[in-house]
LOTINU-823199 format. One line per 4 residues: number of its first residue (from 1); their letters; for each residue y, x, z of C-alpha. Coordinates in steps of 0.25 Angstrom, whole numbers, m for minus. Layout:
N
NUM) a) Y:X:Z ~ ... $
END
This chain:
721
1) xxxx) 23:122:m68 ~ 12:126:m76 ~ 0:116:m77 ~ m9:127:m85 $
5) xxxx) m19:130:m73 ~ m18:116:m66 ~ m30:108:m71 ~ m27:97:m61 $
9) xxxx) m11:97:m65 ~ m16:95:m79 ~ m25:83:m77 ~ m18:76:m64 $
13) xxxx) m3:77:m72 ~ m9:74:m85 ~ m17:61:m80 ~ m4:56:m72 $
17) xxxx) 3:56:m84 ~ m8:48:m92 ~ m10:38:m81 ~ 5:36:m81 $
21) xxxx) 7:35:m95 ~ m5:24:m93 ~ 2:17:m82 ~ 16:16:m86 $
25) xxxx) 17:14:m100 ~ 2:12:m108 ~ m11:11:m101 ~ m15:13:m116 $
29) xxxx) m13:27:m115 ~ m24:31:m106 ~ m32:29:m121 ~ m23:38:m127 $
33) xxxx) m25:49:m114 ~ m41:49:m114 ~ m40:51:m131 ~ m30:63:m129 $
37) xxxx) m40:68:m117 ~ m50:66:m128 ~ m42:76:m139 ~ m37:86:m129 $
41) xxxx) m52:87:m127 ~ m57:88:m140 ~ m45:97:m144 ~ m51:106:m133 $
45) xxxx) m64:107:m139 ~ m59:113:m154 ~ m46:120:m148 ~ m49:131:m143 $
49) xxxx) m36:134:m135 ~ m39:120:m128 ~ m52:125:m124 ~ m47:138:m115 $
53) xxxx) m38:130:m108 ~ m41:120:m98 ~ m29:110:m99 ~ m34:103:m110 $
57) xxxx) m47:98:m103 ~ m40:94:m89 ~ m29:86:m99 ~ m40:80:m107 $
61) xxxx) m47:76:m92 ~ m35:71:m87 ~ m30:63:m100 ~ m43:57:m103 $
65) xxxx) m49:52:m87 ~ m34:45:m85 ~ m34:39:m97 ~ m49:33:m93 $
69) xxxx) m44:30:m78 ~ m31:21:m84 ~ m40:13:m92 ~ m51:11:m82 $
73) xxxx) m43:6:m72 ~ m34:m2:m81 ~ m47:m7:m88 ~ m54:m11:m77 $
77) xxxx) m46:m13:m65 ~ m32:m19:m71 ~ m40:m26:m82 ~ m48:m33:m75 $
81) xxxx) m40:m36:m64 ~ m30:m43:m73 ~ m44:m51:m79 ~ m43:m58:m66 $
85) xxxx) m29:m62:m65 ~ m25:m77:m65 ~ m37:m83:m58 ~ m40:m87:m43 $
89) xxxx) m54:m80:m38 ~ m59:m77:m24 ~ m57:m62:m22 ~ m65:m53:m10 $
93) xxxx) m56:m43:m6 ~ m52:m33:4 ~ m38:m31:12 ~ m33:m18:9 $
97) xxxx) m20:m18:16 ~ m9:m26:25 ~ m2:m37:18 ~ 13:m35:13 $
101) xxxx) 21:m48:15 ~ 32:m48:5 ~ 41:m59:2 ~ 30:m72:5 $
105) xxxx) 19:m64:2 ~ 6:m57:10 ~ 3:m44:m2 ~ m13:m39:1 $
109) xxxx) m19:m28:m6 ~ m32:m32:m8 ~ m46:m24:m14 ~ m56:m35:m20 $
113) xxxx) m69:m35:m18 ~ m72:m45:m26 ~ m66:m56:m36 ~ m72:m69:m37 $
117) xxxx) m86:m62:m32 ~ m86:m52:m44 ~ m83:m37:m38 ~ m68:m30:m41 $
121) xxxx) m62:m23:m33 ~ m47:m21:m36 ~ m35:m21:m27 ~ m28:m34:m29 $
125) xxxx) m13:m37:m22 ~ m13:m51:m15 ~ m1:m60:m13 ~ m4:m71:m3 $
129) xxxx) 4:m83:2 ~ m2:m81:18 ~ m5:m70:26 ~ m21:m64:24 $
133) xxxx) m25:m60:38 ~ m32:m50:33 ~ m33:m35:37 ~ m34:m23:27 $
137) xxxx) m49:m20:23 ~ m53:m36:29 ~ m59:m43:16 ~ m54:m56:12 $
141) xxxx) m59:m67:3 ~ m51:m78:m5 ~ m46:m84:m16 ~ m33:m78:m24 $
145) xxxx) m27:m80:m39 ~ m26:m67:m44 ~ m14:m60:m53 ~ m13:m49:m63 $
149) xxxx) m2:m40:m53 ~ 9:m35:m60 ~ 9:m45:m71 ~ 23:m45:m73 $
153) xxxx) 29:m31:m69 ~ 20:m18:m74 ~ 26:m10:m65 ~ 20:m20:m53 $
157) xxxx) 6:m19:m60 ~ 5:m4:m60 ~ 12:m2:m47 ~ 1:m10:m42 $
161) xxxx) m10:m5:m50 ~ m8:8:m47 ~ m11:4:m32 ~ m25:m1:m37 $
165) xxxx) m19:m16:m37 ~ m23:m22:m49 ~ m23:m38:m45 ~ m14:m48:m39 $
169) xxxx) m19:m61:m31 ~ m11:m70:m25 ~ m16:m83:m13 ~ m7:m93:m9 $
173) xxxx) m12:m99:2 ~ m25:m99:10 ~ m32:m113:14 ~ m45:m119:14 $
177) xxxx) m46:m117:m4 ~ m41:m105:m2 ~ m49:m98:10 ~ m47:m83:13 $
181) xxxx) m61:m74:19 ~ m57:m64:28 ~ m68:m54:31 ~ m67:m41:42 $
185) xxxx) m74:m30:34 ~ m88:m26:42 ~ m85:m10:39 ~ m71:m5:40 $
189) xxxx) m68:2:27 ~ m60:15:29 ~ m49:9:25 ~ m48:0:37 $
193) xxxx) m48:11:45 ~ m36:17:38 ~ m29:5:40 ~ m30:6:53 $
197) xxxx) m25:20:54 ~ m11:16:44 ~ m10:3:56 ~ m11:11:67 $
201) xxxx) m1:23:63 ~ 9:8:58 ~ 8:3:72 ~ 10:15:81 $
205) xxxx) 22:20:72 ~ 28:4:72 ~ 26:5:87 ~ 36:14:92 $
209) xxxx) 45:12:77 ~ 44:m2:76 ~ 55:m3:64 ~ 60:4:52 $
213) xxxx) 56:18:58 ~ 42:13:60 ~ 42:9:47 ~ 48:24:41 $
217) xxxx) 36:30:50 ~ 26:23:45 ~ 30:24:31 ~ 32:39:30 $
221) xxxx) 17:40:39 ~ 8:31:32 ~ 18:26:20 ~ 18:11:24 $
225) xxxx) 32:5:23 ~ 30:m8:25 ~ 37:m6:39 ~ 49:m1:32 $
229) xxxx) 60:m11:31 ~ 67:m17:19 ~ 78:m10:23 ~ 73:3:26 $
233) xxxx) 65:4:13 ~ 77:1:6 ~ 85:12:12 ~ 73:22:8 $
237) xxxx) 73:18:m7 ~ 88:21:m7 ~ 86:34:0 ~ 77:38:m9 $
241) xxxx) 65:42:0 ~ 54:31:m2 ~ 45:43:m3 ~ 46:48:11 $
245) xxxx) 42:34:16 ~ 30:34:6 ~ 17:43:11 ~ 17:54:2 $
249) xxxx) 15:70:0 ~ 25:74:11 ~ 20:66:21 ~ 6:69:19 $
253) xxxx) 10:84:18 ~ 17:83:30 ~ 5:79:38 ~ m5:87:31 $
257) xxxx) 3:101:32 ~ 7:97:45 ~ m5:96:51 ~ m11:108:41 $
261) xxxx) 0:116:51 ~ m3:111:65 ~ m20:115:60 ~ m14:129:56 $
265) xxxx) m8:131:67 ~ m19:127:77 ~ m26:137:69 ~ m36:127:61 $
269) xxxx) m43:134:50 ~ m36:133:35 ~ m49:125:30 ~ m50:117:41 $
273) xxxx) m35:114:42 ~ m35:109:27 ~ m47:101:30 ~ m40:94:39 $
277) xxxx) m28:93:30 ~ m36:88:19 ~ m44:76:29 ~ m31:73:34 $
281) xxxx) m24:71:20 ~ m37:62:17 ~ m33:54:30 ~ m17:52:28 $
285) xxxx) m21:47:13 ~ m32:37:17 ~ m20:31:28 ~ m8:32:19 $
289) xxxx) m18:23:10 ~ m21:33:m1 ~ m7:30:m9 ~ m4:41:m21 $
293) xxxx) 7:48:m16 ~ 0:51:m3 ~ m12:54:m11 ~ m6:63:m22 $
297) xxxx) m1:73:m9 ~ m15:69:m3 ~ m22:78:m13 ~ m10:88:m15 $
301) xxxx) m14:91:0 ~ m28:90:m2 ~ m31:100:m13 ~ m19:109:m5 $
305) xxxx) m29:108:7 ~ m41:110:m2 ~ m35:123:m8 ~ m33:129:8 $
309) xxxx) m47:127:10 ~ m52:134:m2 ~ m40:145:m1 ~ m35:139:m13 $
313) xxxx) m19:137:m15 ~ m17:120:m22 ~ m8:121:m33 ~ 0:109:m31 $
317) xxxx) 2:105:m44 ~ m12:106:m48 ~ m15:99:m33 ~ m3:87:m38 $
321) xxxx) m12:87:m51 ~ m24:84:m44 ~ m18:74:m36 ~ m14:65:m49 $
325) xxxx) m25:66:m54 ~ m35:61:m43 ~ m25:50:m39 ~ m27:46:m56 $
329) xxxx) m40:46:m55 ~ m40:38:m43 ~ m28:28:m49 ~ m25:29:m62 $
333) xxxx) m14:19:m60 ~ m9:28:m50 ~ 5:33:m60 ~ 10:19:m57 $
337) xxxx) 12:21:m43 ~ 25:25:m41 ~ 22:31:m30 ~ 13:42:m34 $
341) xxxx) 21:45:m46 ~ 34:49:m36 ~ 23:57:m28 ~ 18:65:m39 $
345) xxxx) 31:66:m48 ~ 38:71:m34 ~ 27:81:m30 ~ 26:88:m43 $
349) xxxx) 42:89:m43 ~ 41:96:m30 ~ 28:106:m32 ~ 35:109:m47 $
353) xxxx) 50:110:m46 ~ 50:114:m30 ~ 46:127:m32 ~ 55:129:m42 $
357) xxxx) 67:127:m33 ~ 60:135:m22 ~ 59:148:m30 ~ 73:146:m38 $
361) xxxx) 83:141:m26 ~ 76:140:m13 ~ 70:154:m13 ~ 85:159:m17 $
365) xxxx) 91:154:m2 ~ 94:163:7 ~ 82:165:17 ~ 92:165:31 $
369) xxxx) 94:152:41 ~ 104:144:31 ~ 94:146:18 ~ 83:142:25 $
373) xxxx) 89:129:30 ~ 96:129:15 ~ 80:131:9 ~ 76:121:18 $
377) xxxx) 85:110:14 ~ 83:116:m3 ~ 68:114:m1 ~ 69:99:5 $
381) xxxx) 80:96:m6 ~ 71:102:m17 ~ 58:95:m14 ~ 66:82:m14 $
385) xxxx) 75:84:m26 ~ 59:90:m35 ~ 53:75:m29 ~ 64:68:m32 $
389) xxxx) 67:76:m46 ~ 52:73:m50 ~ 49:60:m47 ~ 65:54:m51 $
393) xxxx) 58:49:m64 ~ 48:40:m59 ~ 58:35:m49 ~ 68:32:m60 $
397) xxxx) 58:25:m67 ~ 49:16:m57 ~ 57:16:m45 ~ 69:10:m50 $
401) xxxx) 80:18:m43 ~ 83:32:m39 ~ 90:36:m24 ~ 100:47:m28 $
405) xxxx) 99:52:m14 ~ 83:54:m12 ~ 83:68:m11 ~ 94:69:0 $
409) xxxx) 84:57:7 ~ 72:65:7 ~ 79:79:12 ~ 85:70:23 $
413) xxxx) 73:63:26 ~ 62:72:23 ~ 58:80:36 ~ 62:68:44 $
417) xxxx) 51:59:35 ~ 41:70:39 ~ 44:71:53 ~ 43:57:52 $
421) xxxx) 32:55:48 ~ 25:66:58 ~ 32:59:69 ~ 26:45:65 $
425) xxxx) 13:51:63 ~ 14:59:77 ~ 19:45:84 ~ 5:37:78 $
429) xxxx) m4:51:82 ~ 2:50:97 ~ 6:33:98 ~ m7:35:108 $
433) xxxx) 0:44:117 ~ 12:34:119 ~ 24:43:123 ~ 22:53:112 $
437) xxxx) 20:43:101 ~ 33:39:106 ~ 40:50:105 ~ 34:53:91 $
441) xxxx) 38:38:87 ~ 52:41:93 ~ 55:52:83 ~ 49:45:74 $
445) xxxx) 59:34:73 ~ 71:44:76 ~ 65:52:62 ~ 63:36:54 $
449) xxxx) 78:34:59 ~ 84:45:54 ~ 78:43:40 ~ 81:30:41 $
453) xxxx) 96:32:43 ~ 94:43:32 ~ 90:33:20 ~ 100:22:26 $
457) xxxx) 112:31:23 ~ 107:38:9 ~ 102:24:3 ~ 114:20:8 $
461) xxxx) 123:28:m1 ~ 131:25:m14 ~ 121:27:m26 ~ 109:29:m17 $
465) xxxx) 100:23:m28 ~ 101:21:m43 ~ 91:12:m50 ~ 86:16:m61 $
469) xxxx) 76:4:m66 ~ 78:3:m81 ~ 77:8:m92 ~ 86:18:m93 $
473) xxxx) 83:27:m81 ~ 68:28:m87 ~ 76:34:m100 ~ 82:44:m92 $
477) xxxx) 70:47:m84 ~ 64:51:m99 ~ 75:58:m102 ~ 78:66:m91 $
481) xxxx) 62:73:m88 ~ 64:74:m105 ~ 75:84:m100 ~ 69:91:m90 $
485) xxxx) 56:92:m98 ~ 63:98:m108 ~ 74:106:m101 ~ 60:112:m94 $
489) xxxx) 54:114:m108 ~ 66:121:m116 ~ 74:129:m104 ~ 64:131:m94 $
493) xxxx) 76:138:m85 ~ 87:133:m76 ~ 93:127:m89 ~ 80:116:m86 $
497) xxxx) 84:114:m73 ~ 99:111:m77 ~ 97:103:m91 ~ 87:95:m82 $
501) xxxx) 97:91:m72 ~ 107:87:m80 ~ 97:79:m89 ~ 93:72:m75 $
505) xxxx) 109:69:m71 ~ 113:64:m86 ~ 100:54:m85 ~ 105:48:m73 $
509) xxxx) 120:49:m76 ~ 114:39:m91 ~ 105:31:m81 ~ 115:26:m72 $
513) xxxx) 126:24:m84 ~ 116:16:m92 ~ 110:7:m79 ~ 125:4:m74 $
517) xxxx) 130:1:m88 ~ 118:m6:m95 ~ 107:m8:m87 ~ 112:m13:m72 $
521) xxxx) 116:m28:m69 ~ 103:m36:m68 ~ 100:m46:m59 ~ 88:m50:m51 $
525) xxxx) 81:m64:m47 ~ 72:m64:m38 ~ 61:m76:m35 ~ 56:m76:m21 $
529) xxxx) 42:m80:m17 ~ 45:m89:m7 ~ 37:m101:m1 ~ 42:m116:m3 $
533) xxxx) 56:m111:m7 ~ 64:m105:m21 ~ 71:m91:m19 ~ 77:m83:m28 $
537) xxxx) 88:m71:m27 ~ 97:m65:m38 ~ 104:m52:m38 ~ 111:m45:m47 $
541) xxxx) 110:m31:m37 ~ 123:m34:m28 ~ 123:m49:m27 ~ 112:m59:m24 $
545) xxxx) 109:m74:m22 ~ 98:m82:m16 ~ 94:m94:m22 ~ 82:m102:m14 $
549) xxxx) 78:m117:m11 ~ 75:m124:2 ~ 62:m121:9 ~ 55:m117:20 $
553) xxxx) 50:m101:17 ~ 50:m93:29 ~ 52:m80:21 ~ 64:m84:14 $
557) xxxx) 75:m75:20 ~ 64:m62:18 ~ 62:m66:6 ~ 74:m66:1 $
561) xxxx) 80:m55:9 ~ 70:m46:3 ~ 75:m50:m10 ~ 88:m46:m6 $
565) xxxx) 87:m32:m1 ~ 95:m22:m7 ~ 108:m32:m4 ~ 108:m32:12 $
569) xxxx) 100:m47:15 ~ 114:m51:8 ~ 113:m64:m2 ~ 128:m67:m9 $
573) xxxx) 123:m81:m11 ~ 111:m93:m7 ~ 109:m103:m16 ~ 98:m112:m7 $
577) xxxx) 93:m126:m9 ~ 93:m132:7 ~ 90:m146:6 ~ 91:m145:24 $
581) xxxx) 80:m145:33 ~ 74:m131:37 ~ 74:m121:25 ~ 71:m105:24 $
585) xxxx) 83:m103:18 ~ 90:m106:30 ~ 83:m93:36 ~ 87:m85:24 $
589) xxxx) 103:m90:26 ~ 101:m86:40 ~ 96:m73:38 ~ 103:m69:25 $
593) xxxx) 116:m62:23 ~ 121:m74:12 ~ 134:m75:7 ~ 135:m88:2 $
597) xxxx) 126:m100:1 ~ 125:m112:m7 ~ 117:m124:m3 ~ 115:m138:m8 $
601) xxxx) 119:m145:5 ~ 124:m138:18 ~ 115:m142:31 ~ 116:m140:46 $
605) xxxx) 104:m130:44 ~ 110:m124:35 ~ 125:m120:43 ~ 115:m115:53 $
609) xxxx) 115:m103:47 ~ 126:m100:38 ~ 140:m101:39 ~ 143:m113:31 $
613) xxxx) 156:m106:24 ~ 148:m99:17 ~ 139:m110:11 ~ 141:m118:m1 $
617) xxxx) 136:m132:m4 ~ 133:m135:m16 ~ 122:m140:m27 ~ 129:m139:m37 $
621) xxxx) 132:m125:m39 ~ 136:m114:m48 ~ 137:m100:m43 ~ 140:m87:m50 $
625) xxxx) 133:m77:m43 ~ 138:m65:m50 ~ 139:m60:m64 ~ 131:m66:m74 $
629) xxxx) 123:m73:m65 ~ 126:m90:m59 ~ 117:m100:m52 ~ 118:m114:m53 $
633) xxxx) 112:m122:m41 ~ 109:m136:m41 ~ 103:m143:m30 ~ 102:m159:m28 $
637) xxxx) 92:m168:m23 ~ 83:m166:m35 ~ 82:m153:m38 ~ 90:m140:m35 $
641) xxxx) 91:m127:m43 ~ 98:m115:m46 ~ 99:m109:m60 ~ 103:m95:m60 $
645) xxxx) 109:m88:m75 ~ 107:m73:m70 ~ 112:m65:m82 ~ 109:m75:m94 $
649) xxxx) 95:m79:m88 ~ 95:m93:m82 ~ 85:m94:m70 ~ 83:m108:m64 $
653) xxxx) 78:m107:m50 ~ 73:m123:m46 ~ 75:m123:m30 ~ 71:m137:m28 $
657) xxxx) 63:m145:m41 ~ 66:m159:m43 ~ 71:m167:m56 ~ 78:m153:m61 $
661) xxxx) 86:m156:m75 ~ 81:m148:m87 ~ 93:m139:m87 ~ 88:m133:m75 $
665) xxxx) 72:m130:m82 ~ 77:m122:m93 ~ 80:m106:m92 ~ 73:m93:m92 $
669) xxxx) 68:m94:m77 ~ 63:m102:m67 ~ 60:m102:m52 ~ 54:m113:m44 $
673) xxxx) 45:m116:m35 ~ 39:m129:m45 ~ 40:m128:m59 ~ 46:m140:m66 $
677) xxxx) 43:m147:m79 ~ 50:m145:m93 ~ 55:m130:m89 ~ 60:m119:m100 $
681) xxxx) 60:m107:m94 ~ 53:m93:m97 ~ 51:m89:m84 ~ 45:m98:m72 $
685) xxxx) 44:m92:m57 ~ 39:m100:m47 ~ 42:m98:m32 ~ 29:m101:m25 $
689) xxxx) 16:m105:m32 ~ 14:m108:m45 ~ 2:m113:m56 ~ 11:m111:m68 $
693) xxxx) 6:m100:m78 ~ 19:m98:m83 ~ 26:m95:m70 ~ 29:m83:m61 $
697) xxxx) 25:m86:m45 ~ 30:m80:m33 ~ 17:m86:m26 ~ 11:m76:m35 $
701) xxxx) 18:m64:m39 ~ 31:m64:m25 ~ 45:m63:m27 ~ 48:m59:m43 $
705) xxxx) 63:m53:m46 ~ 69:m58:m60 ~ 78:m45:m67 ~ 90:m51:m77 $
709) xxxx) 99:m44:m84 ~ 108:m50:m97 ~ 96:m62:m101 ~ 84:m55:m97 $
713) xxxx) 75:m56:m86 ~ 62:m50:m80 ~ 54:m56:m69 ~ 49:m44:m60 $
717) xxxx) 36:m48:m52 ~ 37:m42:m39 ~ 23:m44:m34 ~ 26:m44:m19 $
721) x) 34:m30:m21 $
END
């Protein structure tokens, strides 16, 4: 792959790898990329050599214009949006898009229009207590405290930045000091419009596949998940095929080729036909929302169809190179969205390494009826394996886990996901018709259970995943595409390919021995954001335990039941403060799968909904959970606690406050829902509100996890993901 005669290559490659060096490790850098922009040039104007060539004026563009993109939009947006942190002001804002209800909280994505009457217009994320009925693009007016987003997690901060969110607001609830202004917008904007297009194509598809093959369709058609269960979305991570459900370059292609054919065929001119393609491709990006992947295979198409109008045959690495560098110009912050980097890293495996493998092995089958089905099944396993190949870095790294069977997923899945996505589309073009909209939503969910049932039984296998969150696995990853590079560099022969392989089985082989021997064994805690209650669940990966104080929150057993996926809804132990009368907790012992249960007192509520053989009275109490880890409850008529030593770190959770002794206020965490007087710890988290400037609030931030492993800890701020 030779970037010599690909100006575009040189200048879109070159500039990702700036702006990724700028978002991941020092923003400081972009500095350093305009000033070696600036020597390439002025070694161009006294060397000579430089000045024949092209390269080193499209590298010297390319360095110098992503290093001045970075800072302008660190300088001015993040900068100043972080200027505006900690302080209550009356924004003028517009709906964006539909709420997501996660945990106790209504997330909005909103665009300012104005802050306390000055003009700034950012995207802004919005935590709210109640429910806004508000539609996208309405535009609403109220009060809000706002919040540097991502304050504690870099990683939350650029995942959001890189989608244009660059605040964080949170409203508690609304009353007469705290009005909200609803206004319908005069002239719909276009993006109303498109709107209602994306709900149209949700409610026809829901109406005949009401369920988890609703939910598939949709996703693979317009990329919305939301519609997918817990349950299912588990089972696609563990398959390995997250992609497939995410709009992308094979989707698009799908429909833009498919209907480049059925033009052809109908004899449509060429120029008219890629016209066509090209307003469609417009069309399916302004529905699918304009995200990056779909965009980056948006102008791979486009400068295609661009090249068929003017006879002229794309290169596809130049066209890849295009791509990455209009969607930088558009974004610079666009290299933290995992997203696109899987997109890119996945597309240039298959356009570089693909044709490699088409000339060495597939070309050598035998061209009768078992080599075409062998070439067939070669060509599907290739394109998988060159995605997979490519992209497994950034996976590793900022996904967290790899699935060991993801190439076999996508064989498996791969034509039915297309014709499933045709068939969905075909059931939403027809819905009007009635029985053949039936017929096309019919197959439609036979196509969703089959792929269903596929990712079930892979995700389902032994070893189907192996994370690979620490530190360790991001050696390997460097050590590994050392090898290659340098197998390429020194053999350039098979002799590469082999040395590579080996390089790539050693790292993982390393990787696995270290993270089983050294680096696995932590434990989790998470503080739930609840209402009117205390709720906390530990883990250590196979066991768990609930601990929580009466109350009346309504989303209690969701709550918690999201905290537990991953184990089956399955709790080994509830430690829960019922003083009698109604309480949530009751819902959660009803619908939970608990083991055992430890209450204060034992009520006639209460052996409404357990067995009472398996519940243990007791307020004075202390219980091993499992290795390394105890939890001391108390509970009287003053004050009721439990103090939890996970791993050498001593968190006290104050489920009921009162007259507490001292030995209770003392340690490295605390959780409450009221902070007492004379406490020593280094870590405060309130459930609920708080006004304290030295405490963490799930009123604020949502449900926060709590990593701990051998005396240390790290609070991880989930921000409603």
């Amino acid at each position: 792959m030779k970037l010599k005669y690909r100006p575009m290559a040189i200048m879109g490659f070159s500039s990702l790898y700036v702006l990724f060096i700028c978002a991941h490790f020092d923003d400081r850098f972009s500095f350093v990329s305009v000033g070696a922009g600036i020597i390439i040039l002025l070694l161009t104007a006294f060397i000579r050599k430089f000045r024949e060539s092209v390269t080193p004026f499209f590298l010297a563009a390319a360095l110098i214009f992503s290093g001045i993109s970075f800072e302008m939009t660190t300088e001015y947006k993040i900068s100043y949006a972080d200027s505006l942190t900690d302080k209550e002001v009356t924004l003028d804002a517009t709906v964006l898009e539909e709420p997501e209800f996660t945990g106790t909280k209504y997330y909005y994505t909103l665009k300012t229009n104005k802050i306390d009457g000055n003009d700034f217009k950012v995207k802004l994320r919005l935590s709210a207590s109640q429910y806004i009925d508000a539609e996208p693009y309405d535009r609403v007016r109220f009060k809000v405290t706002l919040y540097e987003i991502g304050s504690f997690s870099r990683d939350i901060k650029l995942y959001y930045n890189s989608k244009g969110i660059f605040l964080g607001g949170y409203v508690s609830n609304y009353d007469d000091d705290y009005p909200i202004e609803i206004t319908k917008p005069e002239k719909k904007p276009l993006g109303y419009y498109l709107y209602g297009i994306r709900k149209t194509v949700t409610n026809r598809i829901l109406d005949g596949l009401p369920n988890d093959y609703g939910g598939v369709g949709i996703g693979m058609l317009i990329g919305d998940k939301s519609y997918i269960s817990d349950e299912t979305v588990g089972y696609i991570k563990g398959a390995g095929v997250a992609p497939v459900f995410a709009v992308s370059g094979m989707h698009l292609s799908v429909w833009v080729m498919g209907l480049y054919a059925v033009l052809e065929e109908m004899k449509v001119r060429k120029k008219i036909n890629s016209s066509i393609g090209i307003g469609f491709t417009l069309f399916f990006l302004a529905v699918t929302g304009f995200t990056p992947s779909v965009c980056r295979a948006g102008i791979m198409l486009i400068m295609i169809l661009i090249g068929n109008l003017f006879h002229r045959k794309a290169d596809p690495i130049n066209s890849l190179g295009f791509a990455a560098l209009l969607l930088g110009i558009i974004n610079p912050l666009i290299t933290a969205d995992i997203g696109f980097l899987l997109s890119f890293s996945s597309t240039l495996g298959i356009i570089a390494i693909n044709p490699l493998l088409e000339k060495h092995v597939v070309s050598r089958v035998k061209d009768n009826i078992w080599g075409k089905i062998a070439k067939s099944v070669l060509r599907l396993f290739f394109v998988s394996a060159c995605a997979t190949f490519a992209s497994l870095g950034f996976v590793i790294v900022f996904i967290g886990y790899i699935s060991v069977y993801s190439i076999i997923s996508n064989m498996l899945i791969g034509y039915a996901a297309a014709l499933c996505m045709l068939t969905c589309g075909l059931t939403v073009l027809f819905y009007p018709l009635g029985g053949l909209g039936a017929v096309f939503s019919l197959e439609s969910g036979l196509i969703a259970r089959y792929i269903i049932a596929v990712i079930k039984f892979i995700s389902g296998l032994p070893f189907a995943t192996v994370r690979t969150d620490n530190e360790y696995w991001v050696y390997g990853v460097i050590v590994f595409y050392t090898l290659i590079v340098g197998a390429v560099l020194i053999f350039n022969n098979r002799r590469a390919f082999k040395i590579s392989s080996v390089g790539l089985a050693a790292v993982i082989l390393i990787c696995c021995l270290l993270y089983h021997f050294d680096y696995d064994g932590y434990s989790f805690l998470r503080v739930l954001e609840t209402d009117g209650c205390v709720a906390a669940v530990i883990s250590d990966g196979e066991h768990n335990a609930v601990i929580c104080s009466d109350g009346d929150y309504k989303y209690l057993s969701d709550s918690v039941s999201n905290a537990l996926m991953g184990s089956d809804g399955k709790t080994d132990l509830l430690i829960a403060d019922i003083n009698g009368g109604y309480s949530s907790v009751y819902g959660l012992i009803g619908e939970s799968k608990i083991n055992k249960l430890i209450v204060p007192k034992k009520n006639d509520s209460l052996l409404s909904v357990y067995d009472e053989k398996d519940i243990t009275e007791n307020s004075n109490a202390k219980i091993k959970l499992w290795k390394s880890t105890t939890v001391e409850f108390l509970s009287n008529d003053e004050y009721s606690v439990a103090v939890c030593d996970i791993d050498g770190v001593k968190i006290t959770i104050i489920l009921r406050g009162g007259d507490i002794p001292q030995k209770f206020l003392t340690g490295d965490i605390l959780i409450c829902d009221d902070i007492p007087e004379n406490i020593k710890f280094k870590k405060i988290i309130v459930s609920g509100e708080s006004d304290s400037e030295n405490s963490i609030s799930t009123e604020v931030y949502g449900d926060m996890d709590i990593k701990i492993k051998k005396n240390n800890y790290k609070i991880i701020i989930r921000e409603g993901n």
